[in-house]
Backbone bond lengths (Angstrom), bond angles and torsions (degrees), N, CA, C in turn:
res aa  C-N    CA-C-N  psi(-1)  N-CA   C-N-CA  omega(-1)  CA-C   N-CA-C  phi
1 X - - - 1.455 - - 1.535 109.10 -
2 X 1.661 108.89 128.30 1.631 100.49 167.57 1.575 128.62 -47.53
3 X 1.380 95.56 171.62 2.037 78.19 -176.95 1.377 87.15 -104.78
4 X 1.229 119.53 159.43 1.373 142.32 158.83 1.390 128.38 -20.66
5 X 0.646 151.06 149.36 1.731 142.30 176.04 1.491 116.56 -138.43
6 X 1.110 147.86 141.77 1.374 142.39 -173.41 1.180 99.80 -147.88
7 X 1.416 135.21 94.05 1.231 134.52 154.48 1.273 128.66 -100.36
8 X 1.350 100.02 150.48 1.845 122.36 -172.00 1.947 104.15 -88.25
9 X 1.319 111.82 119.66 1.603 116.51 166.72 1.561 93.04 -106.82
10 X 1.631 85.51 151.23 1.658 104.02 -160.80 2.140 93.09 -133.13
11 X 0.948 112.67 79.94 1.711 102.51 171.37 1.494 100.82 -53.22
12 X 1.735 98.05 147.03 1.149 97.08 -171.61 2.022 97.21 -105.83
13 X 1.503 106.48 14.62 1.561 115.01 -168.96 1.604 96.04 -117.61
14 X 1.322 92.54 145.84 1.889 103.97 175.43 1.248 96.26 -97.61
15 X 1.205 123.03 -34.49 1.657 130.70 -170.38 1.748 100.76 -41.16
16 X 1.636 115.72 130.87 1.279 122.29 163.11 1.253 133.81 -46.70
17 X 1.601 108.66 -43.68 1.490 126.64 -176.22 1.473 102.81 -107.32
18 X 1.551 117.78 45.53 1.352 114.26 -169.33 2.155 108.47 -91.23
19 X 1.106 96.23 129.51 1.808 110.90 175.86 1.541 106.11 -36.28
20 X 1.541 102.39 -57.81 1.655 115.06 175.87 1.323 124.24 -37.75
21 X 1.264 95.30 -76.04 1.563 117.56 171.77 1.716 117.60 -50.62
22 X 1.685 109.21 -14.69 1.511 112.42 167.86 1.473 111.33 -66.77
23 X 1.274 74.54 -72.06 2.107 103.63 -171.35 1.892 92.64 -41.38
24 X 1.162 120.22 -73.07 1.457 119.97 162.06 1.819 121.06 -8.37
25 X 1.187 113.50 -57.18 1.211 130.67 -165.61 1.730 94.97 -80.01
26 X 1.215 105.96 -42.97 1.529 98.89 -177.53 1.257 110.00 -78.49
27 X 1.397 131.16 -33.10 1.308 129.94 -166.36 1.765 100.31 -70.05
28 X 1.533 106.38 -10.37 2.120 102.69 -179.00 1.775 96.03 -72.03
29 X 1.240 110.64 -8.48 2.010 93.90 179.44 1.512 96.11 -118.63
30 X 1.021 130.74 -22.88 1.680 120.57 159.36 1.507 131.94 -56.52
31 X 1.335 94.00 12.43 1.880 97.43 -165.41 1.732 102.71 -76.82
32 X 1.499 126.32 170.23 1.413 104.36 167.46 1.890 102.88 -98.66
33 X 1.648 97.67 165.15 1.487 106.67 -170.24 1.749 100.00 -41.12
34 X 1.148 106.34 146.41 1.738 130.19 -174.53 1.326 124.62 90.94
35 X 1.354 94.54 -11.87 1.599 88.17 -176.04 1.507 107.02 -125.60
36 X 1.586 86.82 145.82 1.477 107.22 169.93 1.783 100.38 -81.31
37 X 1.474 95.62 170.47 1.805 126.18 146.50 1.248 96.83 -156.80
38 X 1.687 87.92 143.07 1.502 100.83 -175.01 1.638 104.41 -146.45
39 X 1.259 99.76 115.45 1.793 117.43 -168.60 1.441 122.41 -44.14
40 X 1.460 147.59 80.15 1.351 113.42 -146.19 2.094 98.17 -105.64
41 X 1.232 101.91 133.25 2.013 96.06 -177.92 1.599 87.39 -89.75
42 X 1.293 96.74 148.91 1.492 123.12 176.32 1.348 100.28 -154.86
43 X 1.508 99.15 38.96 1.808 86.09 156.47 1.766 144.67 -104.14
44 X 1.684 67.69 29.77 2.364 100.50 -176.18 1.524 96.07 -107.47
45 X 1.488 113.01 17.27 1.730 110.11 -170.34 1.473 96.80 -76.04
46 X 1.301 150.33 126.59 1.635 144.71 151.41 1.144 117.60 -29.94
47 X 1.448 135.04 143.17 1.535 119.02 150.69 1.433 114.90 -67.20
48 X 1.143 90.10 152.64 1.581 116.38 -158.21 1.740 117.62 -43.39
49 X 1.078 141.21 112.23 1.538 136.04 -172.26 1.544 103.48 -126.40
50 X 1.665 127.60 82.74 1.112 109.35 173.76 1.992 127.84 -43.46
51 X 1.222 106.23 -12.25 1.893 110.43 174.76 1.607 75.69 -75.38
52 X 1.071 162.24 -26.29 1.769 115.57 -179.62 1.210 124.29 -97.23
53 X 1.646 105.30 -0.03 1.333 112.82 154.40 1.599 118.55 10.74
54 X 1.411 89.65 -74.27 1.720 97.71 -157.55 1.793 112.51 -92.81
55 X 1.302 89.91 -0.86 1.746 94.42 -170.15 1.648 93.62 -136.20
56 X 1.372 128.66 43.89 1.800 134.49 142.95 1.201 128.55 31.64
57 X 1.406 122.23 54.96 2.080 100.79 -175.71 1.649 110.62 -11.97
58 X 0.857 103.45 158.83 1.979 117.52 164.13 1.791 96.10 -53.79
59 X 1.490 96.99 -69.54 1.861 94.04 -174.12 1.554 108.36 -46.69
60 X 1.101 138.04 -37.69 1.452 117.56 -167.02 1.487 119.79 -71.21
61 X 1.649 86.17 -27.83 1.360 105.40 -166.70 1.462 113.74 -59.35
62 X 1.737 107.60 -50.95 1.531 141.14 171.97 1.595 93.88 -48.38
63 X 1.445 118.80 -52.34 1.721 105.47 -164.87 1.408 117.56 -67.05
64 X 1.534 111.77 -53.62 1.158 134.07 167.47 1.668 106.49 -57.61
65 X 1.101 155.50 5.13 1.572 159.22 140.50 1.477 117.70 -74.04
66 X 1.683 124.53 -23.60 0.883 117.22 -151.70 1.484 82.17 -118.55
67 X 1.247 122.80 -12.53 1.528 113.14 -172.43 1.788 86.09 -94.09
68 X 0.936 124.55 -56.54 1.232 108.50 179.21 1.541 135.06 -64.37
69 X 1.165 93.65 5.92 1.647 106.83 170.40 1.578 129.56 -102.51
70 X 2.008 95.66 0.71 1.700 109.29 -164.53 1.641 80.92 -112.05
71 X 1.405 109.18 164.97 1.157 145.60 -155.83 1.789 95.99 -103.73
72 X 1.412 109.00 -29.99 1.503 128.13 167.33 1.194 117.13 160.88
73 X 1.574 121.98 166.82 1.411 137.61 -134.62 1.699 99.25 -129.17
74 X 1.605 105.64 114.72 1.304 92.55 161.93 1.775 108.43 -112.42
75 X 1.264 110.38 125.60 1.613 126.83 178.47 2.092 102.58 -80.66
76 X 1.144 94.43 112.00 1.920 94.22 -177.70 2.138 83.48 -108.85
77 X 1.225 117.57 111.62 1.533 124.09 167.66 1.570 117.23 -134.78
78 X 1.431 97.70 154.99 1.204 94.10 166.22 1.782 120.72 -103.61
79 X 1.397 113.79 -154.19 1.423 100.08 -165.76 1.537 79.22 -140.33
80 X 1.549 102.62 143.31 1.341 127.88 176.40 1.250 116.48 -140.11
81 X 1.313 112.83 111.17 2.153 136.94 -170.17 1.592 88.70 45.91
82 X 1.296 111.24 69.79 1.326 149.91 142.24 1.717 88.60 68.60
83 X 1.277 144.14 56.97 1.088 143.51 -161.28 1.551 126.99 -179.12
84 X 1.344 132.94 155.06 1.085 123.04 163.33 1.837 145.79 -40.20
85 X 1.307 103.59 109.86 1.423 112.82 -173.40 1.800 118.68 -29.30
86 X 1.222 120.96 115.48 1.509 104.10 -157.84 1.807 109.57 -70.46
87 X 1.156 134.35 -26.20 1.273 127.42 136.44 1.557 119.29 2.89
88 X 1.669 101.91 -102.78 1.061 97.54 160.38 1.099 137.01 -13.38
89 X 1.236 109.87 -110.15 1.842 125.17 168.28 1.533 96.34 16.11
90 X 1.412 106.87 -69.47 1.912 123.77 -144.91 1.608 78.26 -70.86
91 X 1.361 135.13 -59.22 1.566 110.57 -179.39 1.270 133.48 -57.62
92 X 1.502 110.65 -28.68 1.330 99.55 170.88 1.827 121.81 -102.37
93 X 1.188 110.63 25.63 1.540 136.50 149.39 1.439 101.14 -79.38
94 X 1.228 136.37 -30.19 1.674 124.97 -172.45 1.770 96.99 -96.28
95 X 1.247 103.15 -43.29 1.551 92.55 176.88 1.135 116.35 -74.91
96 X 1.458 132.23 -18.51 1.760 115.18 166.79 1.381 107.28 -70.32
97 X 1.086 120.18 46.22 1.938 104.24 172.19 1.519 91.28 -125.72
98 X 1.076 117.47 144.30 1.704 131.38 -1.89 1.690 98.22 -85.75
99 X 1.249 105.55 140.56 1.594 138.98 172.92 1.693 100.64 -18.23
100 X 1.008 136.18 72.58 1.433 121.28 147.02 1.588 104.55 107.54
101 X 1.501 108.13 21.42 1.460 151.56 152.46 1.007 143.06 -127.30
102 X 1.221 104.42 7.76 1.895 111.00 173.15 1.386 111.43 -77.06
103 X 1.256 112.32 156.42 1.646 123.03 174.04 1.249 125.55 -53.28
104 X 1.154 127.60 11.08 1.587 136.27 151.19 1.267 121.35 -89.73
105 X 1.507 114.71 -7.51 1.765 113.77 174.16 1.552 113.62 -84.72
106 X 1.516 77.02 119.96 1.626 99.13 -172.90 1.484 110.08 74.29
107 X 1.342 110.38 42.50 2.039 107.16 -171.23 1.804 88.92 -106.97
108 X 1.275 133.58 135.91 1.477 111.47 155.15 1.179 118.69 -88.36
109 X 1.555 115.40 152.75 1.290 132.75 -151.70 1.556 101.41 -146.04
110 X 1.608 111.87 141.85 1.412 115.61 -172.29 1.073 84.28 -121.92
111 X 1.555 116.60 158.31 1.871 108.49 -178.18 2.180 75.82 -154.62
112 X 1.762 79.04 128.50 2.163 94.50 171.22 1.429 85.37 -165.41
113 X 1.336 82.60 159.72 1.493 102.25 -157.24 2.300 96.31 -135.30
114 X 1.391 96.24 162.31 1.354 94.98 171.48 1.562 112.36 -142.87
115 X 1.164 118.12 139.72 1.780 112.01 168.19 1.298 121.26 -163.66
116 X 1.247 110.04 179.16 1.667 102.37 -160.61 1.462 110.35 -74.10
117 X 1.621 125.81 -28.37 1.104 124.03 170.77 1.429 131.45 -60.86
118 X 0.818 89.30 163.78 2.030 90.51 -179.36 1.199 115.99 -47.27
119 X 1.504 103.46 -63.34 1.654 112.64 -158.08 1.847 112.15 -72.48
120 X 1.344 106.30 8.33 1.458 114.13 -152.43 1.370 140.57 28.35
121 X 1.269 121.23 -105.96 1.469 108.76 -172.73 1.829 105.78 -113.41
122 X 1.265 129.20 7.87 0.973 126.17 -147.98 1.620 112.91 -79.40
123 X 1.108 135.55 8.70 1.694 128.38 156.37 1.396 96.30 -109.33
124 X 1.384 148.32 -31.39 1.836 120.78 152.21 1.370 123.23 -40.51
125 X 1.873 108.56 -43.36 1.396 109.29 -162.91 1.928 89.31 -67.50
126 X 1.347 121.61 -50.98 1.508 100.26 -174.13 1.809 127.50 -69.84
127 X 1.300 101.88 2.30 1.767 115.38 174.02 1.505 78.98 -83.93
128 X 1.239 140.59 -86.94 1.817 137.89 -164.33 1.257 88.64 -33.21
129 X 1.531 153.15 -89.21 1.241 138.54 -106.55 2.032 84.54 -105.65
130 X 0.943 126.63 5.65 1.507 125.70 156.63 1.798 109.59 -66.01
131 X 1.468 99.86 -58.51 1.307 114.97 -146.89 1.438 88.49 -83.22
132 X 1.622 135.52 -30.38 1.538 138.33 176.06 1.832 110.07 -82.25
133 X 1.434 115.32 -12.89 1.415 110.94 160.25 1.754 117.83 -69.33
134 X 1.973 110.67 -51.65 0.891 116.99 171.32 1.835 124.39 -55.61
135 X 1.504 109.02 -0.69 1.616 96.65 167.21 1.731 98.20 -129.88
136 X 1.038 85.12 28.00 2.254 91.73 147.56 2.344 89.79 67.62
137 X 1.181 110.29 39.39 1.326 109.44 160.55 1.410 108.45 -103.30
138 X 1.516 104.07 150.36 1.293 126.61 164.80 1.467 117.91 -78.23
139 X 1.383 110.15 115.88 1.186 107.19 171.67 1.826 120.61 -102.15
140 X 1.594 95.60 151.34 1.731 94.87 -176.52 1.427 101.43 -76.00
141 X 1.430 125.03 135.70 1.153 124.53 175.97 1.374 126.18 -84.20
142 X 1.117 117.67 -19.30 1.470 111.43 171.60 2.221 98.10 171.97
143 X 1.569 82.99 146.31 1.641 139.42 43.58 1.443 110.81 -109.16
144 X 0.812 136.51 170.66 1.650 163.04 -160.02 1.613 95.14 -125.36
145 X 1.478 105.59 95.27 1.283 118.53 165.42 1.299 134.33 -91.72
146 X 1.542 132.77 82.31 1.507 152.36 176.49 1.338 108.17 -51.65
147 X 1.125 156.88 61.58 2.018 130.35 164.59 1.197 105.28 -74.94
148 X 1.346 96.83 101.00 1.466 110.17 152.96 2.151 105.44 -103.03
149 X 1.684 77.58 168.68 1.502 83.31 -157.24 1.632 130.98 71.48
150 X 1.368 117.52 26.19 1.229 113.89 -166.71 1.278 131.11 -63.05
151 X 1.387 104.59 -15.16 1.537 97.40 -177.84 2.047 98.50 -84.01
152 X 0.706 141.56 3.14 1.239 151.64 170.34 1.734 120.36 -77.16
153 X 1.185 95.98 -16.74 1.574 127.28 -179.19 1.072 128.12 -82.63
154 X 1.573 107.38 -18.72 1.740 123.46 163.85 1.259 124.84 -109.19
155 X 1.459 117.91 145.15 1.155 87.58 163.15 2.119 147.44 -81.66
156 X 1.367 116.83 -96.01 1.302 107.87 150.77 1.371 118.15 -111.17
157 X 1.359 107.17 -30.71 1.863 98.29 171.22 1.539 104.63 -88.84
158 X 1.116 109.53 37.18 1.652 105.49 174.08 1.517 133.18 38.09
159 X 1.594 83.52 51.57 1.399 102.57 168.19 1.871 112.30 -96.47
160 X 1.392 122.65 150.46 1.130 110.78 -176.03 2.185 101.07 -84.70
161 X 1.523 74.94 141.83 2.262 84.86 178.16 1.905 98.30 -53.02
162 X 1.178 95.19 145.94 1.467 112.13 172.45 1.645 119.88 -57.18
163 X 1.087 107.76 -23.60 1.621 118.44 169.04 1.335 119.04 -67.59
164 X 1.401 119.00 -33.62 1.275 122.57 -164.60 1.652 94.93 -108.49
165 X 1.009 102.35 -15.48 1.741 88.21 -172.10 1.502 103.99 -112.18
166 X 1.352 119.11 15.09 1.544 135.92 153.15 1.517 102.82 -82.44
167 X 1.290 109.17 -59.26 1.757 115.39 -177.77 1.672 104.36 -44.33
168 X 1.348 105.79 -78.02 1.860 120.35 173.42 1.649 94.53 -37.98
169 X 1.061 133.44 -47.93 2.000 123.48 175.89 1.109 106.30 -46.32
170 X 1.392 128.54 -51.26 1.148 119.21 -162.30 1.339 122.96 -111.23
171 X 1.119 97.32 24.27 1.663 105.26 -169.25 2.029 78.33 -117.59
172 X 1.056 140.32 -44.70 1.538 138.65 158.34 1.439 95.75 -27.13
173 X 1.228 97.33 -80.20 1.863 98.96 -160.36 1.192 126.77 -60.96
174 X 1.409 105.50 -15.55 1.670 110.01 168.94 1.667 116.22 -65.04
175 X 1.878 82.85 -46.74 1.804 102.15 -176.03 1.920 115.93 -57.94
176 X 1.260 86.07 -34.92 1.604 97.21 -172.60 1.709 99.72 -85.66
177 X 0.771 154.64 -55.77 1.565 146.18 138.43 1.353 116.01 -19.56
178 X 1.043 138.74 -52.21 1.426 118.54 157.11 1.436 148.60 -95.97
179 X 1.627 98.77 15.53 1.168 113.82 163.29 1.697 118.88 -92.67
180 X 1.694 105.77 -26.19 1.794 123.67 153.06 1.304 96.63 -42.95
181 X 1.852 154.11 -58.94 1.225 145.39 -112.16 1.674 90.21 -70.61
């Protein structure tokens, strides 16, 4: 029997009506049997103050607990002036502490992105997997999942099209199989 899997999704958008945070939401029933995903908001995280270092908001504490409690992390973001959402960033600046010991060393991590443009997210998604090498995570190497055009991707009750949420199936089960290795 496979072992279990419990992974943490991380939107990389605060936005309410965010594409990310869709595809995200759908990918929690695309998982294969055993595994969870479980959405975590961290958008009460502080910007970053190395003086709290030693004394943790509650939110960092909560983010950094939940990443270290998943089996691995899939990040669904978009890309903003061709780059990581600054949101983001500032959370996962609190979770690389301590330096080359934070709970992403050695965590695997899937990083896809979605947006209205064509080409989708794909020079943010490689600024994320820069900034997730530099705190010692494993990244899934492929496939390299782009949605562009996303709003095209649902239908009207905002369900995701069967094409894409076959693709997102199997891009899970690949991820979750080699994050088991």
């Amino acid at each position: 029997m496979p072992k279990r899997m419990k992974l943490l999704g991380l939107s990389g958008s605060l936005r309410a009506g965010s594409h990310n945070t869709a595809v995200l939401r759908a990918m929690t029933s695309l998982v294969p049997q055993g595994t969870t995903l479980t959405i975590h908001d961290w958008r009460d995280v502080p910007m970053f103050d190395a003086d709290q270092l030693t004394n943790e908001p509650a939110p960092v504490k909560a983010l950094k607990d939940a990443i270290a409690e998943a089996d691995g992390v899939v990040i669904v973001s978009p890309e903003y002036n061709y780059s990581i959402p600054g949101p983001l960033k500032n959370a996962l600046d609190w979770a690389s502490r301590p330096g080359y010991q934070s709970v992403f060393k050695h965590k695997p991590v899937a990083v896809l992105g979605a947006s209205p443009g064509v080409i989708g997210t794909a020079r943010g998604q490689q600024h994320l997997k820069v900034v997730l090498m530099a705190m010692l995570a494993e990244i899934y190497p492929q496939p390299e999942i782009c949605i562009g055009s996303v709003a095209s991707r649902f239908d009207a009750e905002g369900k995701l099209q069967e094409a894409t949420a076959e693709l997102l199936s199997q891009m899970l089960e690949g991820f979750v199989a080699w994050a088991a290795r």
